[in-house]
DRENFIZA-192579 format. One record per atom (N, C-alpha, C, O, CB): residue number from 1; residue in one letter; chain; x, y, z. Coordinates in Angstrom, 2 decimals. Atoms other than C-alpha are relative to their C-alpha. Glycine has a CB too. Layout:
N
+-----+---+---+---------+---------+---------+
!   k ! r ! c !       X !       Y !       Z !
+-----+---+---+---------+---------+---------+
! NUM ! A ! A !       X !       Y !       Z !
...
+-----+---+---+---------+---------+---------+
END
This chain:
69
+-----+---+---+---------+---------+---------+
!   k ! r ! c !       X !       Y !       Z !
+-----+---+---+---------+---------+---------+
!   1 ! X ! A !    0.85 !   -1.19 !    0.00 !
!   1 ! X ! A !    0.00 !    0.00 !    0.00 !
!   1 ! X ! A !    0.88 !    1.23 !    0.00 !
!   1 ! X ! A !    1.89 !    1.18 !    0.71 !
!   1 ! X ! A !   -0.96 !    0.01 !    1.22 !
!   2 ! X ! A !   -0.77 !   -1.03 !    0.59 !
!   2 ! X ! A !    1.39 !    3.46 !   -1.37 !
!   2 ! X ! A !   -0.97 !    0.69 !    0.71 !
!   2 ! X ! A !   -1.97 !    0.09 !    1.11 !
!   2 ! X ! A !    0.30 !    0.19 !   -1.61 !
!   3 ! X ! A !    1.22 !   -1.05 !   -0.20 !
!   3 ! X ! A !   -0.56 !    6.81 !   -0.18 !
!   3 ! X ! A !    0.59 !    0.96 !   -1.42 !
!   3 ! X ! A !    1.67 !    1.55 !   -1.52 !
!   3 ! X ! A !   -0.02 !    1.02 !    1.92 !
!   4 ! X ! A !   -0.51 !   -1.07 !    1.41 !
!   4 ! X ! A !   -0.52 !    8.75 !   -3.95 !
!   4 ! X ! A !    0.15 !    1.40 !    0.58 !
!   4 ! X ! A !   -0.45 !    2.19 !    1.31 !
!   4 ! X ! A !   -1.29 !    0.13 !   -1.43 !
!   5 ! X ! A !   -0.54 !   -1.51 !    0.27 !
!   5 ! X ! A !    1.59 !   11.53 !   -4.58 !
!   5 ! X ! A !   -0.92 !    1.16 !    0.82 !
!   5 ! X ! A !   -0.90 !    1.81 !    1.87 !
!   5 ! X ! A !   -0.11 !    0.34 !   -1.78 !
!   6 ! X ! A !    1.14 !   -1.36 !    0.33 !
!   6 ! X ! A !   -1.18 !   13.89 !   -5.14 !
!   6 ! X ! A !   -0.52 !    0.08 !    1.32 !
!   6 ! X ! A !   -0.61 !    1.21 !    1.79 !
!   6 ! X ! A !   -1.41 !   -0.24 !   -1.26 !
!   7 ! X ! A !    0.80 !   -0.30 !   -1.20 !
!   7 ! X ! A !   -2.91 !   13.22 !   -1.87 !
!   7 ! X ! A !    1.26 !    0.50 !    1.10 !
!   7 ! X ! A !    1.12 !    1.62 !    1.57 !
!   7 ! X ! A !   -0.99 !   -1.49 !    0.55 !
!   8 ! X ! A !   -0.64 !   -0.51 !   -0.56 !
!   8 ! X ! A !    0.13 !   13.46 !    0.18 !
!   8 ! X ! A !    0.03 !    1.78 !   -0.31 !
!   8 ! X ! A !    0.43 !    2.44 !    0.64 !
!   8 ! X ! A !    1.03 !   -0.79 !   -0.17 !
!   9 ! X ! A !   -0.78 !   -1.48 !    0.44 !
!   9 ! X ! A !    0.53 !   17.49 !   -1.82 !
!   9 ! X ! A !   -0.92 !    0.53 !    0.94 !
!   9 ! X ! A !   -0.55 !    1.39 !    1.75 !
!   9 ! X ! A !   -0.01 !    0.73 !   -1.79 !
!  10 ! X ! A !    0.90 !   -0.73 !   -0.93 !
!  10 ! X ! A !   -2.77 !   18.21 !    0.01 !
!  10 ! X ! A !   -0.04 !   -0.12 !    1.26 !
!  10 ! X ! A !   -0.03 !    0.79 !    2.08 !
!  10 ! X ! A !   -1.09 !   -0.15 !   -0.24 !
!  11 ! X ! A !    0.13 !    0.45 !   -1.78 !
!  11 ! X ! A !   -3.01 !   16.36 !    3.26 !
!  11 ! X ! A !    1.00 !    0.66 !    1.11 !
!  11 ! X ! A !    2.19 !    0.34 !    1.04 !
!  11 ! X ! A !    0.37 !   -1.74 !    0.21 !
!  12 ! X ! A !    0.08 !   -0.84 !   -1.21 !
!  12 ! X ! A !   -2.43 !   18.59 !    6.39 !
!  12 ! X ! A !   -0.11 !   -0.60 !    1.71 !
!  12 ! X ! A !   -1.25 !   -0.96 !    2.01 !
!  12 ! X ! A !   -1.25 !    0.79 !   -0.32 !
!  13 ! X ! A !   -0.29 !    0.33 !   -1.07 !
!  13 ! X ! A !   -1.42 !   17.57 !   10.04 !
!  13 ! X ! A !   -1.84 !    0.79 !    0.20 !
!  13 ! X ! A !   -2.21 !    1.78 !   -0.43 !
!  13 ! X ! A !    1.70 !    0.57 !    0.72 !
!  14 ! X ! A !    1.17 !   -0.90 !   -0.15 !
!  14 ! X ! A !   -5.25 !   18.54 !   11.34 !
!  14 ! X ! A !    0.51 !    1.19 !    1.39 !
!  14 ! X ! A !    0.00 !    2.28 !    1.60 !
!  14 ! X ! A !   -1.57 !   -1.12 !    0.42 !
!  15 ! X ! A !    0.06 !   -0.81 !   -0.95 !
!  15 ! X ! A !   -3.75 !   19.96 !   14.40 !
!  15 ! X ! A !    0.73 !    1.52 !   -0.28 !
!  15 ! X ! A !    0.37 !    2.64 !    0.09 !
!  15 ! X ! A !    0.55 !   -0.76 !    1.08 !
!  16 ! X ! A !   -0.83 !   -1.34 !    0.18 !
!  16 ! X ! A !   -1.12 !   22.42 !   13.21 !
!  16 ! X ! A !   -0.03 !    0.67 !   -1.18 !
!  16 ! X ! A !    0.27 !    1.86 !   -1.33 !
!  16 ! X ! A !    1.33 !   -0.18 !    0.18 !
!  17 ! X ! A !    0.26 !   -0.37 !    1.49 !
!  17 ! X ! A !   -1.98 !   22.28 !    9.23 !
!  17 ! X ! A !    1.79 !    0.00 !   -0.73 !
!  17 ! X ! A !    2.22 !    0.38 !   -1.82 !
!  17 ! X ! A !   -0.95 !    1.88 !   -0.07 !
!  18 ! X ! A !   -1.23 !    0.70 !    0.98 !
!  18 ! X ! A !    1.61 !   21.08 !    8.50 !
!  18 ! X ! A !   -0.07 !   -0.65 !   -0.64 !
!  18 ! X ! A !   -1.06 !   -1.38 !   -0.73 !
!  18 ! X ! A !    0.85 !   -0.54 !    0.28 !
!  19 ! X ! A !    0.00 !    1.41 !    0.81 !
!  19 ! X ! A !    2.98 !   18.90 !    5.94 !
!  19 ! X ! A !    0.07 !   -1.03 !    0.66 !
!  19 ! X ! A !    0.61 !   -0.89 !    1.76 !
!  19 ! X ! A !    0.99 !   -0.22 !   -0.88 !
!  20 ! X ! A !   -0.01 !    0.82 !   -0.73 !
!  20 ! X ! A !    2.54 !   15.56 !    6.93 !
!  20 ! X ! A !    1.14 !   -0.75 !   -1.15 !
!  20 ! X ! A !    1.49 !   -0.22 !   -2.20 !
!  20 ! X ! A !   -1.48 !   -0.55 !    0.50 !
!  21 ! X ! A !   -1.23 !    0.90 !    1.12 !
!  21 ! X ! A !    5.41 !   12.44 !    5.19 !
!  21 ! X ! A !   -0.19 !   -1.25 !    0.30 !
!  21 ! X ! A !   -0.36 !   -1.69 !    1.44 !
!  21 ! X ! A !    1.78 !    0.26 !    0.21 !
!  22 ! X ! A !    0.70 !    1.64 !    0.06 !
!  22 ! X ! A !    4.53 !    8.87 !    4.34 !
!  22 ! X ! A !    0.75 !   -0.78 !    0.75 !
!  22 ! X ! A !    1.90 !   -0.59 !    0.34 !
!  22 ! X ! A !   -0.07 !   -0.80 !   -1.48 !
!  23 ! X ! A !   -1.53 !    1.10 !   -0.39 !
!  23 ! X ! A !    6.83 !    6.40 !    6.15 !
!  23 ! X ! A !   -1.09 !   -1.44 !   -0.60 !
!  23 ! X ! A !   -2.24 !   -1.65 !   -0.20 !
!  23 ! X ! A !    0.75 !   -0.13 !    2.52 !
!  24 ! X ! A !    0.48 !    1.04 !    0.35 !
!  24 ! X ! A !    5.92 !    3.20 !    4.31 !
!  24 ! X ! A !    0.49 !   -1.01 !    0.63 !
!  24 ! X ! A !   -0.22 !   -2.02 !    0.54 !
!  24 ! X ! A !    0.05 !   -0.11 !   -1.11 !
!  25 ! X ! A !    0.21 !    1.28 !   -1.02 !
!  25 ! X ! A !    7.29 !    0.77 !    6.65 !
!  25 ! X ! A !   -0.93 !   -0.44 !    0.80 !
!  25 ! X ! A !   -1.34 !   -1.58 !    1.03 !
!  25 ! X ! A !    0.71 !   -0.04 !    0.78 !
!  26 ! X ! A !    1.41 !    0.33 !   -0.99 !
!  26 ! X ! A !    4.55 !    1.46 !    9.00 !
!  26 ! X ! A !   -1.17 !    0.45 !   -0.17 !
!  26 ! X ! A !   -2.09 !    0.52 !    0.64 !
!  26 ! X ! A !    0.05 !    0.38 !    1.24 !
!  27 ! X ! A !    1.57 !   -0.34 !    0.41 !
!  27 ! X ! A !    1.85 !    2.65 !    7.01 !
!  27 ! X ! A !   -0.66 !    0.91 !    0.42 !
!  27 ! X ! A !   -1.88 !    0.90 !    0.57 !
!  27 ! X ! A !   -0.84 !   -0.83 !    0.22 !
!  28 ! X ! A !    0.22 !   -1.46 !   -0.87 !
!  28 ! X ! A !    2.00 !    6.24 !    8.63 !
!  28 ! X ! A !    0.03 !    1.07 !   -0.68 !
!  28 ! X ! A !    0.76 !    0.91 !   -1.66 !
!  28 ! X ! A !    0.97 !    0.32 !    1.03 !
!  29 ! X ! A !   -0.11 !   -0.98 !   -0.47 !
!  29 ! X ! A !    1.69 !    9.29 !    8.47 !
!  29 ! X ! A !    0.58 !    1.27 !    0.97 !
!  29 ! X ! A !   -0.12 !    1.55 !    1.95 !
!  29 ! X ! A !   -0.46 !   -0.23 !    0.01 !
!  30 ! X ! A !   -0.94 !   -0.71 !   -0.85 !
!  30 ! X ! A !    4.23 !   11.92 !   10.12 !
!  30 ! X ! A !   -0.18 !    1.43 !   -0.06 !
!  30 ! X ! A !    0.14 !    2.19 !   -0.98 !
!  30 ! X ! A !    1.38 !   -0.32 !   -0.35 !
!  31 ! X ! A !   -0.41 !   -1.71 !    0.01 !
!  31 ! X ! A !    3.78 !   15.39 !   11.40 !
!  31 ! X ! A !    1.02 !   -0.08 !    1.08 !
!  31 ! X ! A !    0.98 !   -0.58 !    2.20 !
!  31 ! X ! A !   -1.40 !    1.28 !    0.46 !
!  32 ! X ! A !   -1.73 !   -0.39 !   -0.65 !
!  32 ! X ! A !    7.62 !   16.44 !   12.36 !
!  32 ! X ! A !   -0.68 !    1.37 !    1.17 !
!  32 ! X ! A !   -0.09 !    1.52 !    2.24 !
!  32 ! X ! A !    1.61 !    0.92 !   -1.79 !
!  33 ! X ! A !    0.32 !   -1.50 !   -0.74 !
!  33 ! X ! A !    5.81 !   19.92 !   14.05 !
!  33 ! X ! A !   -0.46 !   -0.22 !    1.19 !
!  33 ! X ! A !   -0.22 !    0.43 !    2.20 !
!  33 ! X ! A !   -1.08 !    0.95 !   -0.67 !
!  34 ! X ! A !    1.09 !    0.48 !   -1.55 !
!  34 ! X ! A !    3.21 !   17.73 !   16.62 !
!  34 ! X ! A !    0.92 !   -1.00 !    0.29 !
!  34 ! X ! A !    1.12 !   -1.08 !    1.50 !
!  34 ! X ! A !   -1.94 !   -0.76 !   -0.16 !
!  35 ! X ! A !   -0.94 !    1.59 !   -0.32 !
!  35 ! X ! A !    5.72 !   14.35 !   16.55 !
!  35 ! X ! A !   -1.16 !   -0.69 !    0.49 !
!  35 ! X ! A !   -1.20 !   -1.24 !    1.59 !
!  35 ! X ! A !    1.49 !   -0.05 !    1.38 !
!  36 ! X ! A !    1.60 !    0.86 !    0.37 !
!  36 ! X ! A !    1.79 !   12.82 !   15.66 !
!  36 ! X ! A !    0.65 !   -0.93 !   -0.74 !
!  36 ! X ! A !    1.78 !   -0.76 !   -1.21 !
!  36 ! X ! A !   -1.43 !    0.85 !   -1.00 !
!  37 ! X ! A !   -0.23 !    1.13 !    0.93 !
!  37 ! X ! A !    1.93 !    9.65 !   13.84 !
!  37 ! X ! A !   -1.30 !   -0.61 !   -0.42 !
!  37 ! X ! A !   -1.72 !   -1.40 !    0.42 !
!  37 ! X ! A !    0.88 !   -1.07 !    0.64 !
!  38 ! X ! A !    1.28 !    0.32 !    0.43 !
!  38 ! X ! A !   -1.53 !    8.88 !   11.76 !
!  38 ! X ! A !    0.15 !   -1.02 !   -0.56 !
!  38 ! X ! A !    1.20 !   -1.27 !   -1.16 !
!  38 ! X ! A !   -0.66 !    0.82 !   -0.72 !
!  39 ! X ! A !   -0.29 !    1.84 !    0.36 !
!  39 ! X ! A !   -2.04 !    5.23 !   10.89 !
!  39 ! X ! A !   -0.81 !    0.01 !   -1.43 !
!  39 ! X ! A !   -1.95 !    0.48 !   -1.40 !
!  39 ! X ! A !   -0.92 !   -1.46 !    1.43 !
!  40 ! X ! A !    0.69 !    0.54 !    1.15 !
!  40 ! X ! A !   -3.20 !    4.38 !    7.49 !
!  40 ! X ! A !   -0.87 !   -1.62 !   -0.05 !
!  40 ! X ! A !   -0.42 !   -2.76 !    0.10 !
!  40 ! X ! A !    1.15 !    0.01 !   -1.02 !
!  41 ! X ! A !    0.84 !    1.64 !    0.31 !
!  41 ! X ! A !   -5.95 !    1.48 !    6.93 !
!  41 ! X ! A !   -1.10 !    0.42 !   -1.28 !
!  41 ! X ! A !   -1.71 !    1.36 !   -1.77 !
!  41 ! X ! A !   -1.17 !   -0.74 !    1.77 !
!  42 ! X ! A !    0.29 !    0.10 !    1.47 !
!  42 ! X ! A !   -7.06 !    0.04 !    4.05 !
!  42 ! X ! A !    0.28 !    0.97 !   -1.22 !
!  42 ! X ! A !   -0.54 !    0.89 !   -2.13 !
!  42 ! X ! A !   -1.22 !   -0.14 !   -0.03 !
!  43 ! X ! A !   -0.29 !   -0.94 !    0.96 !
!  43 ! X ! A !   -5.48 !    2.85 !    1.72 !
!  43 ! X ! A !   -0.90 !    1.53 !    0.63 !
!  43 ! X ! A !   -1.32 !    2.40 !   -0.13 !
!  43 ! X ! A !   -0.56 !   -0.69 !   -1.63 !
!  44 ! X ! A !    0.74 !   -1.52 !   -0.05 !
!  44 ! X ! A !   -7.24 !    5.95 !    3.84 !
!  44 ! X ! A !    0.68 !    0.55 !    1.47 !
!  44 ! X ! A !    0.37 !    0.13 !    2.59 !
!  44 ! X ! A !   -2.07 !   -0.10 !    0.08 !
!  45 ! X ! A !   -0.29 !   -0.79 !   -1.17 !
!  45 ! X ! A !   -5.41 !    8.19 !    6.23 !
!  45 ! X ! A !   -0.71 !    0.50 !    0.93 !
!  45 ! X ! A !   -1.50 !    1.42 !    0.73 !
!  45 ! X ! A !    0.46 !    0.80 !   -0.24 !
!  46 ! X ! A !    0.87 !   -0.39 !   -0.72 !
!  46 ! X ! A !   -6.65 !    8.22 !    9.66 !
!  46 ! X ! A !    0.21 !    1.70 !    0.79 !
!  46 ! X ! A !    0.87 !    1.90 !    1.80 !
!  46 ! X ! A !   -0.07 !   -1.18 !    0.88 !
!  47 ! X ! A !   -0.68 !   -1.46 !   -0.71 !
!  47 ! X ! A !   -6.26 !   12.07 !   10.64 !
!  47 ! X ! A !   -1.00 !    0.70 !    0.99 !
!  47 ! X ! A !   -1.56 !    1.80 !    0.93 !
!  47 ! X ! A !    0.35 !    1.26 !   -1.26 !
!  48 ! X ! A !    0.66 !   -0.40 !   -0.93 !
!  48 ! X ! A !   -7.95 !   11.97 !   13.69 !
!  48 ! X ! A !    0.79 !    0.13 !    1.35 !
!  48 ! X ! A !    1.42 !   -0.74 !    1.94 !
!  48 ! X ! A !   -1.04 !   -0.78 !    0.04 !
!  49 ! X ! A !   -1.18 !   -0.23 !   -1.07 !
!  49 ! X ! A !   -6.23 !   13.89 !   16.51 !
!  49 ! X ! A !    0.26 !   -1.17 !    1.00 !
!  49 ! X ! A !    1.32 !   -1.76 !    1.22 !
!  49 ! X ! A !   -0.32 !    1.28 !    0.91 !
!  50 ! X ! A !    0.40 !    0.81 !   -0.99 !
!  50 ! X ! A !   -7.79 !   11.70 !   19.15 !
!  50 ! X ! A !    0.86 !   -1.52 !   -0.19 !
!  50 ! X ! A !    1.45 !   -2.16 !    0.68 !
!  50 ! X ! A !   -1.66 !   -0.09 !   -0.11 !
!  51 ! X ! A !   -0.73 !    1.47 !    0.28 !
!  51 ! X ! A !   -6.36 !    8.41 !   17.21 !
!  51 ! X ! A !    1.49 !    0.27 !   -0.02 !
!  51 ! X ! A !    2.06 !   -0.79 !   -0.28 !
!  51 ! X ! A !   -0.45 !   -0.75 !   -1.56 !
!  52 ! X ! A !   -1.19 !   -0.59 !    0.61 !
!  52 ! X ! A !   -2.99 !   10.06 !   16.72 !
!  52 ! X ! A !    1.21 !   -0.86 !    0.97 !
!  52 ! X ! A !    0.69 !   -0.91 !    2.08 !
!  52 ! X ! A !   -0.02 !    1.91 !    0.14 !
!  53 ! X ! A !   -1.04 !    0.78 !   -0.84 !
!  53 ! X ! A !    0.04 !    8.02 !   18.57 !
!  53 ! X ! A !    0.88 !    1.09 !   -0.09 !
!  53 ! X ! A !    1.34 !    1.42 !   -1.18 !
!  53 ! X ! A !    0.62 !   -1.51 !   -0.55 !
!  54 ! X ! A !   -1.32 !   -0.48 !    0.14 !
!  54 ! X ! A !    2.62 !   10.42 !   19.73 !
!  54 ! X ! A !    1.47 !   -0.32 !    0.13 !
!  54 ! X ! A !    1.88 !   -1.06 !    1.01 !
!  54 ! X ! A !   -0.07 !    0.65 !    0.51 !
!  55 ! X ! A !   -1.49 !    0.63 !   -0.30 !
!  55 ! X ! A !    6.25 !    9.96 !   19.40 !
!  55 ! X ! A !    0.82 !    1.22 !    0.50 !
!  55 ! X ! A !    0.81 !    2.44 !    0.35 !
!  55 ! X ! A !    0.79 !   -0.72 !   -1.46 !
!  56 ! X ! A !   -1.23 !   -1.01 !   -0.48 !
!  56 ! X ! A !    9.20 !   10.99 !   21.22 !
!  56 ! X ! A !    0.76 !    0.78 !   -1.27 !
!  56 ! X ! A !    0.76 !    0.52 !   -2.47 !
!  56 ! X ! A !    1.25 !   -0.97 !    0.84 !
!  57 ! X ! A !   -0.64 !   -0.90 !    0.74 !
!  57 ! X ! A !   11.26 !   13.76 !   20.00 !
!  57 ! X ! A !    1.08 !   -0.69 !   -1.25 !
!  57 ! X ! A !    1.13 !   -0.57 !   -2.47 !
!  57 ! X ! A !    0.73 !    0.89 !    1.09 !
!  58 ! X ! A !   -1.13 !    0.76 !    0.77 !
!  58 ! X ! A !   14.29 !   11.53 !   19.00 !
!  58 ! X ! A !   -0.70 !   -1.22 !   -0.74 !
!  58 ! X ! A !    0.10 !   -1.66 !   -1.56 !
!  58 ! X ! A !    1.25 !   -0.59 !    1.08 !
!  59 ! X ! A !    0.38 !    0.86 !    0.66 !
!  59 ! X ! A !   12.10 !    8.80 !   17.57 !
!  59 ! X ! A !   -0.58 !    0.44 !   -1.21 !
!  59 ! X ! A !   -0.67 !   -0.27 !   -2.20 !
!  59 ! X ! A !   -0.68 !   -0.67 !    0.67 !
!  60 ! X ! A !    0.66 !   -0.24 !    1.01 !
!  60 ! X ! A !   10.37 !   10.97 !   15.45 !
!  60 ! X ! A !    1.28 !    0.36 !   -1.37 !
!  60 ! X ! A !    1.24 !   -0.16 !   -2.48 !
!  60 ! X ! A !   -1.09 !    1.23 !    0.49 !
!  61 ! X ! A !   -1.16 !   -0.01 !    0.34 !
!  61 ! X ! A !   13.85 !   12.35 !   14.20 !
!  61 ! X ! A !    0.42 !   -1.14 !   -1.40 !
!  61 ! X ! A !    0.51 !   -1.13 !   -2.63 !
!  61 ! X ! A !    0.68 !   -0.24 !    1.34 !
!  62 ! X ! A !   -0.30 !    0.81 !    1.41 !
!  62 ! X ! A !   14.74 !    9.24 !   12.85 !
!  62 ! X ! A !   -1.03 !   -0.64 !   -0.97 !
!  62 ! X ! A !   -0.63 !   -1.21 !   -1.98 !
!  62 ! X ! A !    0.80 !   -1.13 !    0.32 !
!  63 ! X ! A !    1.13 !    0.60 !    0.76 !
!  63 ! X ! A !   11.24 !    8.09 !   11.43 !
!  63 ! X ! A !   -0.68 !    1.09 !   -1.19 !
!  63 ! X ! A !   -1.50 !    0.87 !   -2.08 !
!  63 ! X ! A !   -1.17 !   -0.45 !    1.16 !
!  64 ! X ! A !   -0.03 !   -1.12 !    0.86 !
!  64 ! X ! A !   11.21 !   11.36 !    9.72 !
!  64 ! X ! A !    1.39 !   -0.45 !   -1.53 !
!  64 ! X ! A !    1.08 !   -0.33 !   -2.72 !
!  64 ! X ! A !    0.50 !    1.54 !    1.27 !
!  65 ! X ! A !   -1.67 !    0.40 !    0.63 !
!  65 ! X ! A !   15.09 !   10.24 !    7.83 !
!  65 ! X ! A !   -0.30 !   -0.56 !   -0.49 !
!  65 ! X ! A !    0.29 !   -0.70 !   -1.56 !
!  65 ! X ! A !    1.20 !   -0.50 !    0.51 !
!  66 ! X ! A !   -0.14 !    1.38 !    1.20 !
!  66 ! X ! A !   13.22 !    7.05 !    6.54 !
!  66 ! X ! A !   -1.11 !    0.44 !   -0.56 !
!  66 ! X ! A !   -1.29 !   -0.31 !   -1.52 !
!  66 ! X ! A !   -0.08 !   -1.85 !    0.50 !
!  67 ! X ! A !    1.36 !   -0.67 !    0.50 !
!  67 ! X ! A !    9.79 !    9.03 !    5.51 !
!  67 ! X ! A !    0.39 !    0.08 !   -1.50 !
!  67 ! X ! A !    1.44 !    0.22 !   -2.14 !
!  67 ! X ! A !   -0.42 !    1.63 !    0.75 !
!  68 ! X ! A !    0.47 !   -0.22 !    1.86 !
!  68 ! X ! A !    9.14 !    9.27 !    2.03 !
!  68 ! X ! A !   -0.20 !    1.50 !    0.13 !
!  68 ! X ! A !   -1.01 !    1.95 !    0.94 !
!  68 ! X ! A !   -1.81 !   -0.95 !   -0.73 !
!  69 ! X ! A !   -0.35 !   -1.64 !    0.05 !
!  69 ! X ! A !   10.07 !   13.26 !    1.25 !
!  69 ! X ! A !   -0.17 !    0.73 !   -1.10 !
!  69 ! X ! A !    0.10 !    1.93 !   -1.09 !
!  69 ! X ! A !    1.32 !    0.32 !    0.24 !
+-----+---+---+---------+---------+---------+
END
């Protein structure tokens, strides 16, 4: 499972309205600004704050490095 291009150009962190960056190992979603992590299922980004898993500073760091950019 890919998230297309095109949707990544639009899709928006909901909390801060940053870019968000695919990491395809884990089928995420990354805002670097909140260090949010939005889970993808079945091909549809979940961008609900409430569902949002936060990561530590330094974890996000490097999960940002392997993100799709």
């Amino acid at each position: 499972m890919t998230v297309e291009d095109e949707l990544l150009e639009v899709l928006a962190c909901p909390q801060c309205k940053e870019k968000v960056y695919y990491l395809a190992e884990e089928d995420a979603l990354l805002c670097g600004e909140c260090n949010l992590k939005y889970r993808v299922e079945d091909d549809i980004p979940i961008m609900l704050i409430d569902e949002a898993e936060e990561i530590e500073v330094a974890e996000m760091d490097q999960l940002l490095d392997k993100a799709e950019r």
